[in-house]
N, C-alpha and C positions, 0 to 999 in steps of 0.2 A: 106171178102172183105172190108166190115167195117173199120175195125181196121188198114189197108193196106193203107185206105185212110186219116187215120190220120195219120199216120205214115209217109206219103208225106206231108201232111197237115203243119205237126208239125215235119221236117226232119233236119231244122236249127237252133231250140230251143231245138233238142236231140242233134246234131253234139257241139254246144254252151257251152252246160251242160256236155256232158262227156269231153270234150276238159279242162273245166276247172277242170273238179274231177281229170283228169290225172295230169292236173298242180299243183294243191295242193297237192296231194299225191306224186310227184315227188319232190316236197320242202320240204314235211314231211321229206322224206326220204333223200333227200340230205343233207339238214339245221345239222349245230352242234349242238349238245346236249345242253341243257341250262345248265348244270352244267361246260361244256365246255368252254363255254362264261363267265361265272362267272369265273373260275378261271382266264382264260386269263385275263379280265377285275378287278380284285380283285385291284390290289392299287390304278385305279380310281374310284372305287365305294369307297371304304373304303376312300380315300382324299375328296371323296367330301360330304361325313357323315360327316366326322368331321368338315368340312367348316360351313354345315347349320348349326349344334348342337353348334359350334362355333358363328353363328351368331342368332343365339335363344337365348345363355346365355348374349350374350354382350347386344342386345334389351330388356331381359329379367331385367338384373341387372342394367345397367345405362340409367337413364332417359335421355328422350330427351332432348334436350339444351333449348326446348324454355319455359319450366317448368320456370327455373331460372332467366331468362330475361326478363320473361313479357311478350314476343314477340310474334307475331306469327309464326309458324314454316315456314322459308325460306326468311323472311324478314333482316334480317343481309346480307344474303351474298347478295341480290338484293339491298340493298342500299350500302355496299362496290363495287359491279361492278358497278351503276350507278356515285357513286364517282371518280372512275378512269379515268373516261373517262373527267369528267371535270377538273380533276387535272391535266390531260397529256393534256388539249387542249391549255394552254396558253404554255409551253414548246415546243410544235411543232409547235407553230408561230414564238418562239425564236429561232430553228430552222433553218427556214426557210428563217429568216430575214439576219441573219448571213451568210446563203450561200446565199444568193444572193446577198449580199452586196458586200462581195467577190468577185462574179463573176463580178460584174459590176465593181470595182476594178481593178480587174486584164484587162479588157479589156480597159480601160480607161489607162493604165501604159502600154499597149502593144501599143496602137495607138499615 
């Protein structure tokens, strides 16, 4: 009687547990072969070994750029983008000055 009442006790933490053993062993057995998957998968695996091995020998052999320069690494390209932006600022005033002038032109020659 005992064991009958744990068994009630405990009848959603057994139904839980074999529900999940059936699911894993259903996957087991359904799932492709891992050699399967490999061969399907073989020229992306193999393209992307040679990608990293390619980009281990390139960081391996040539030094970073900011060895040479002095600099610290990411300061060049942050002071060319902070530069552009004030080299393009007086041009898009000149811009802007010419079409509007324009426009206030043409409407002056239409009235």
């Amino acid at each position: 009687m005992e064991i009958q009442k744990l068994l009630l006790k405990f009848k959603f933490h057994i139904l839980i547990a074999s529900t999940f053993t059936i699911f894993i062993f259903a996957l087991i057995y359904l799932a492709p072969r891992f050699l399967d998957v490999v061969k399907y998968f073989w020229p992306l695996l193999l393209s992307t070994a040679l990608f990293l091995v390619a980009v281990v020998l390139f960081g391996w052999i040539s030094p970073p750029v900011s060895e040479f320069s002095g600099e610290k690494t990411g300061e060049g390209i942050l002071d060319f983008v902070a530069g552009e932006t004030e080299q393009l600022q007086p041009h898009l005033h000149e811009v802007d000055e010419h079409e509007g002038g324009g426009e206030e032109g043409e409407s002056s020659k239409v009235e």
